[in-house]
N, C-alpha and C positions, 0 to 999 in steps of 0.2 A: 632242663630247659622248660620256659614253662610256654601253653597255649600263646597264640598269638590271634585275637580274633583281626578279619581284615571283612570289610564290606566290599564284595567282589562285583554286585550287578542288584542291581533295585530297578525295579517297577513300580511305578507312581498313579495311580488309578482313580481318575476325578471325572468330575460331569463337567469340569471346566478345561482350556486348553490346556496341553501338556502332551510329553511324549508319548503317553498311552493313557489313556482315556478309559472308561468305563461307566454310563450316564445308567441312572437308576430309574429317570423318570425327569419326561421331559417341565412336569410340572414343580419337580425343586429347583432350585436357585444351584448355583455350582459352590460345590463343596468337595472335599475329597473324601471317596468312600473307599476307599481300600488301597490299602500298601505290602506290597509285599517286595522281599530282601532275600538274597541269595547270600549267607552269610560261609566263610572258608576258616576255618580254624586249623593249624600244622604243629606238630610237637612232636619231635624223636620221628620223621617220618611215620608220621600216622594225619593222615588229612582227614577231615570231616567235611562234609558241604552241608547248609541245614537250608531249609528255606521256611520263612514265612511269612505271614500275614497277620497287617493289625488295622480293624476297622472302625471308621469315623462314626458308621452307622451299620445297624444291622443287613445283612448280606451272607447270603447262599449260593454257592456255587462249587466248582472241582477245579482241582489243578491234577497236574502232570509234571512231574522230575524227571527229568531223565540228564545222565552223569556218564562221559565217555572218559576214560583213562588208557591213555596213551604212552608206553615204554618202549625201553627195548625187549622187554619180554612177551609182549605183543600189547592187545587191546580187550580191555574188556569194557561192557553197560550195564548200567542199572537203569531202572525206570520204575517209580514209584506215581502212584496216584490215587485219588478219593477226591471223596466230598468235605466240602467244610461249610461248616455255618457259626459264622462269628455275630457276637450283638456287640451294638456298639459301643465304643472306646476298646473291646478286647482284645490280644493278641493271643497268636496264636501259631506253633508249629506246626507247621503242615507235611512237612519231609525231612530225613536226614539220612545219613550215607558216610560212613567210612571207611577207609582205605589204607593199605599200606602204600606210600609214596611220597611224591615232593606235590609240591602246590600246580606248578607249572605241567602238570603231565596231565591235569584235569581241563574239560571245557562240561561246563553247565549250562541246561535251558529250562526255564520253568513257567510253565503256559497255565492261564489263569482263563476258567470261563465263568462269569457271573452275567446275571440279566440281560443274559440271549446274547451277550458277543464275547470273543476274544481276545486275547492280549499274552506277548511270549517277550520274555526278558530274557535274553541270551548273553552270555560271556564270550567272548572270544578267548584265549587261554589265559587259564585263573595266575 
């Protein structure tokens, strides 16, 4: 069987309106400065979560992964995090994580801080 990528939760990060926002400077025009994607990969019960980030324009800041898995054999977290600094047009992994399980036993949330504010893309179960 082979991988299956699925795009499970995106966060979209612009000076212009949208569901999450992140404004670089009130003197540029709106543009989108940064994207980041919460991507789920499943094969043979082995799940991967990756997340990342690709910038319009250059852009520094940190995220935070954190990965709850939920069975019947109980519950375990991860939580990953750093610094990133992309220039722009780059992409870039920021976090990955994998697991033995099904897709559905995962909930993922991954919080992004660039130029002084916040923004958290969360799944509800993957």
């Amino acid at each position: 069987m082979s991988a299956i990528p699925y795009t499970i939760a995106a966060l979209v990060i612009t000076g212009a309106a949208c569901t999450a926002s992140l404004a670089t400077s009130q003197a540029e025009k709106p543009s989108e400065v940064l994207v980041c994607a919460l991507e789920l990969s499943e094969s043979q019960r082995q799940v991967t979560i990756t997340a990342s980030a690709r910038a319009a324009q250059a852009v520094r800041g940190t995220y935070q992964l954190e990965i709850d898995q939920r069975s019947a054999n109980g519950r375990s977290t991860i939580r990953q995090g750093g610094e990133f600094d992309l220039k722009k047009g780059e992409k870039a992994t920021l976090g990955e994580a994998s697991f033995r399980g099904k897709a559905h036993e995962f909930e993922a949330e991954l919080t992004i801080k660039a130029n002084g504010q916040t923004k958290s893309c969360r799944s509800a179960t993957l």
